[in-house]
C-alpha positions as CSV (number, residue, x, y, z in Angstrom):
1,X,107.9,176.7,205.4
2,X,105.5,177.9,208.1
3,X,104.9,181.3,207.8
4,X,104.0,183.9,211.2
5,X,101.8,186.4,209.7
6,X,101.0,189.1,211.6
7,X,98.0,188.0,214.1
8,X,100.6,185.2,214.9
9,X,103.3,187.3,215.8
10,X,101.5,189.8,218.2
11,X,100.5,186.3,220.0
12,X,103.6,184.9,219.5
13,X,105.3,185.7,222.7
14,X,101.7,184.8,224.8
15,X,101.9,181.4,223.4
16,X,105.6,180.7,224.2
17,X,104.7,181.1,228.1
18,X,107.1,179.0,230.0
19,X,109.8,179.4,227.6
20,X,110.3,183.3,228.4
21,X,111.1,181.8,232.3
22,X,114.2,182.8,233.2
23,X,114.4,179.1,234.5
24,X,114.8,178.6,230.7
25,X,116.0,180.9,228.9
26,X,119.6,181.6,231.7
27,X,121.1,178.1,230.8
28,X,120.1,179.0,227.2
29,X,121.6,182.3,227.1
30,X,124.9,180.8,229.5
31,X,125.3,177.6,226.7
32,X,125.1,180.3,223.7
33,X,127.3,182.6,225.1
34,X,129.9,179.7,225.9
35,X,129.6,178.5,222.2
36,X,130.2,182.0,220.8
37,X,133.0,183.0,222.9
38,X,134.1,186.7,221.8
39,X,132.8,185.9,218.2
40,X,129.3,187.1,216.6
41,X,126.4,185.1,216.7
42,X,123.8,184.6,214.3
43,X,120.6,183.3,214.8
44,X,118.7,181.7,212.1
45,X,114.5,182.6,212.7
46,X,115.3,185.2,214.9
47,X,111.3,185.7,215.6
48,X,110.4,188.2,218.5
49,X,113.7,188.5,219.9
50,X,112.7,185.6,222.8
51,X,116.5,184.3,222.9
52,X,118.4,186.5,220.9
53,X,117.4,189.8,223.5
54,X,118.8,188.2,226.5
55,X,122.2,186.4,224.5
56,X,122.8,189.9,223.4
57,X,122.4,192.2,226.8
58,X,124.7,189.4,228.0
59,X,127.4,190.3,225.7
60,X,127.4,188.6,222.4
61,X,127.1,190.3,219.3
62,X,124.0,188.7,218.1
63,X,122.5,188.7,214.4
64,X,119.4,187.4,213.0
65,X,117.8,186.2,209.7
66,X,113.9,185.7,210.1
67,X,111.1,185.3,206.8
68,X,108.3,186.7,208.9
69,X,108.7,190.7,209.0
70,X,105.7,191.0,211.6
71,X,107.5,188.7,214.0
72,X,111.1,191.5,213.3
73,X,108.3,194.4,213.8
74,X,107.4,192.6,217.3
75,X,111.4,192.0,218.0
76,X,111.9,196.1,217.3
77,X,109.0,197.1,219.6
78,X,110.8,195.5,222.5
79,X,113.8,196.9,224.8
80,X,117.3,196.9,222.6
81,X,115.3,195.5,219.7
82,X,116.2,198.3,217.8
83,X,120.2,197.5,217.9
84,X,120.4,194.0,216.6
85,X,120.7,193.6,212.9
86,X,117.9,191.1,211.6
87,X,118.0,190.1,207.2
88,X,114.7,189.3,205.9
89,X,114.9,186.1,204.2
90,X,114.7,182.2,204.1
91,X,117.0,180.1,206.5
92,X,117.9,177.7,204.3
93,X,119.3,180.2,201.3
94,X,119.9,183.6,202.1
95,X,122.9,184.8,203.4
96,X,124.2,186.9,205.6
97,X,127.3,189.4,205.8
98,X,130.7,187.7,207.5
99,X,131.7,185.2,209.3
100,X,130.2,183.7,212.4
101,X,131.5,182.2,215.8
102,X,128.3,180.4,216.7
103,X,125.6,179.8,214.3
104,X,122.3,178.9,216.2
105,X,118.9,177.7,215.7
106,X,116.2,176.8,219.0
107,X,112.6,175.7,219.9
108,X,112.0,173.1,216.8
109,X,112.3,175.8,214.0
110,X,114.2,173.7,211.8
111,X,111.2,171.6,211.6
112,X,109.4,174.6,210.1
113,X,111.5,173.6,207.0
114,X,109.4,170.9,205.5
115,X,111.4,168.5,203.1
116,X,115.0,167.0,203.7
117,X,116.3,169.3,200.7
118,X,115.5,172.1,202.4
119,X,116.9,170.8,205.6
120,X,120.0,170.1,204.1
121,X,120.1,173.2,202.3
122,X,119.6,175.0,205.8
123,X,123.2,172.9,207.2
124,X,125.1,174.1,204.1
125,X,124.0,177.6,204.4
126,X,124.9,177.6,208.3
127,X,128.3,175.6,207.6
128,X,129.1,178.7,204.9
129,X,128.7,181.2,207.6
130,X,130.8,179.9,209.9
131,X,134.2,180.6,211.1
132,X,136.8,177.8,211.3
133,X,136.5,176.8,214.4
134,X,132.9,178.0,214.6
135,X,129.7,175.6,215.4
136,X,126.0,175.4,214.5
137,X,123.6,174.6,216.7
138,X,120.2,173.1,217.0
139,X,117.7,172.3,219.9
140,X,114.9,170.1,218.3
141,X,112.7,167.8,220.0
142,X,112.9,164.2,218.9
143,X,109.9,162.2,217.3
144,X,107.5,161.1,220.3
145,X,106.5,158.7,218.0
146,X,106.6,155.7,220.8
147,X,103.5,157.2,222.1
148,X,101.6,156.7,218.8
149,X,99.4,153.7,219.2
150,X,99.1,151.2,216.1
151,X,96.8,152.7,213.2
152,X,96.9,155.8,214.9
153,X,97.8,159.8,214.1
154,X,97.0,161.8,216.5
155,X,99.1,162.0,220.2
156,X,98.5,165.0,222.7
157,X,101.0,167.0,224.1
158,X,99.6,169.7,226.4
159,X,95.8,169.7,227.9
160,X,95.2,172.3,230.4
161,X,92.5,174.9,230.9
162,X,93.1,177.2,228.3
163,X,94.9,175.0,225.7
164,X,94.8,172.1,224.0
165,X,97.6,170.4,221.5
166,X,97.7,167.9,219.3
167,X,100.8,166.3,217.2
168,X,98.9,164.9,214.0
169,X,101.6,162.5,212.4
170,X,102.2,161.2,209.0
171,X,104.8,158.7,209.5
172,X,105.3,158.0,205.5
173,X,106.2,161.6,204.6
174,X,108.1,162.8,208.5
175,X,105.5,165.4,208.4
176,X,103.1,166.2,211.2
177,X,100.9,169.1,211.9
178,X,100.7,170.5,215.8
179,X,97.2,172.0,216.4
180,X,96.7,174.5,219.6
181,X,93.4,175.5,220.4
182,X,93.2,178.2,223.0
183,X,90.0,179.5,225.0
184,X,89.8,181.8,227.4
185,X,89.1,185.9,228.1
186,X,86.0,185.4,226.2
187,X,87.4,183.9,222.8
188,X,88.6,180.5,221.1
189,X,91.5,180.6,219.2
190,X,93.3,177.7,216.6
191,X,96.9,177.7,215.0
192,X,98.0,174.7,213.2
193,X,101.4,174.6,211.4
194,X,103.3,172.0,209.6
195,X,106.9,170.5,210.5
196,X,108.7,167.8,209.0
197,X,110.5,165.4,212.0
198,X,113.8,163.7,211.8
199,X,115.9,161.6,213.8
200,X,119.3,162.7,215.3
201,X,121.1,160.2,212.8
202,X,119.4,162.3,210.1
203,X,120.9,165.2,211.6
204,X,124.2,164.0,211.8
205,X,124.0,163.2,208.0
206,X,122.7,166.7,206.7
207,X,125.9,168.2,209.2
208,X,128.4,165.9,207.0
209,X,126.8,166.7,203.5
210,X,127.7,170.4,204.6
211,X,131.2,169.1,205.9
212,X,130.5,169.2,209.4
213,X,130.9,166.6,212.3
214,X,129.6,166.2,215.3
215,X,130.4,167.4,218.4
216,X,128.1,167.5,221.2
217,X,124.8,166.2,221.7
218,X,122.7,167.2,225.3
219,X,119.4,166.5,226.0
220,X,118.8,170.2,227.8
221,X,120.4,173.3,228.0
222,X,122.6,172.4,231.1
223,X,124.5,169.9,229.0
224,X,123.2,167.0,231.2
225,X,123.7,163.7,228.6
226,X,121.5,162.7,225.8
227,X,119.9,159.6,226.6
228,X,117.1,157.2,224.9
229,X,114.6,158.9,227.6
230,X,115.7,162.2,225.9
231,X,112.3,164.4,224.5
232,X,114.8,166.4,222.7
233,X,118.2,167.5,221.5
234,X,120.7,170.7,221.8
235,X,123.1,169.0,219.2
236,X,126.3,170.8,218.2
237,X,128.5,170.3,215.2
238,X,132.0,172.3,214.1
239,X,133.3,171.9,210.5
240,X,135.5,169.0,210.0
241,X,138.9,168.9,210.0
């Protein structure tokens, strides 16, 4: 798993840029708080708070579980980071107390879990805290892997002033490893961290092995519909009958 030590985490925020929009993070917090109704939330790699803040100062009783303490220190520095309960631990094992309406997980992070075992293990653990009629839900970004030329590994994604990134794939193992160089305000800075990639389909499977179904699948967080131009997925699944 990819790990946000502290020099990460007081960046962290920095590096998201766009994502803190409200342009973004409204329909997020208006699908959330939809899916969880009057039930708790829990969200699985809570990190600095980026979604979780905003869910919760809109009325949902939000809880996280995040491996990375720096990134809960950053989370408790901020306004009402103080009042939502975060466990230290792994996504894919460690529980946490009750039941949950809404069981979420955004931005790619379960990526960060880097072989299908621990994937799957993540589904089961998010299926066992759910309540009946709860759902777990991921926004992942599907392979781009139509934009890899033949005997190729590396595609950009984002060249502007002050940063550069590169997806380097490895299309035996569904690994890559997105690099982001930074430079600007006198400095040059790297971060490179490891993800493994599925497909949807794959998705779907790991939902039934933890006796889930399917049952929504968006391409953006104002529900518009998933479509083979999609460059991700806000997939939903509810345990089966």
């Amino acid at each position: 798993m990819t790990f946000f030590d502290e020099q990460v985490a007081a960046r962290y925020d920095e590096a998201c840029g766009e994502l803190n929009e409200p342009a973004v993070l409204e329909p997020t917090v208006a699908c959330l708080a939809d899916l969880a109704g009057s039930g708790r939330a829990l969200e699985f790699a809570i990190g600095t708070g980026r979604v979780a803040l905003p869910l919760a100062a809109a009325g949902v009783d939000v809880h996280g579980l995040e491996i990375s303490q720096p990134m809960v220190d950053q989370l408790r520095t901020k306004p009402g980071g103080d009042h939502i309960p975060v466990t230290i631990g792994d996504m894919a094992t460690t529980r946490v107390e009750g039941e949950f309406a809404l069981v979420y997980l955004v931005y790619n992070t379960i990526e960060n879990l880097l072989t299908q075992e621990e994937q799957v293990r993540c589904f089961q653990n998010a299926a066992a805290h759910l309540t009946p009629d709860g759902c777990f839900l991921i926004e992942v970004a599907v392979p781009n892997l139509r934009r890899l030329p033949p005997g190729e590994t590396h595609v950009p994604f984002d060249l502007s002033p002050d940063h550069l990134g590169i997806d380097e794939f490895d299309v035996v193992n569904q690994r890559l490893v997105s690099h982001h160089y930074w430079v600007g305000a006198g400095e040059a800075r790297a971060f490179h961290s490891e993800h493994r990639y599925a497909w949807p389909a794959e998705y779907d499977l790991m939902a039934r092995l933890a006796g889930m179904e399917l049952a929504a699948r968006w391409s953006d967080w104002h529900r518009d519909p998933f479509t083979a131009e999609s460059g991700s997925h806000i997939s939903v699944w509810r345990p089966s009958g």
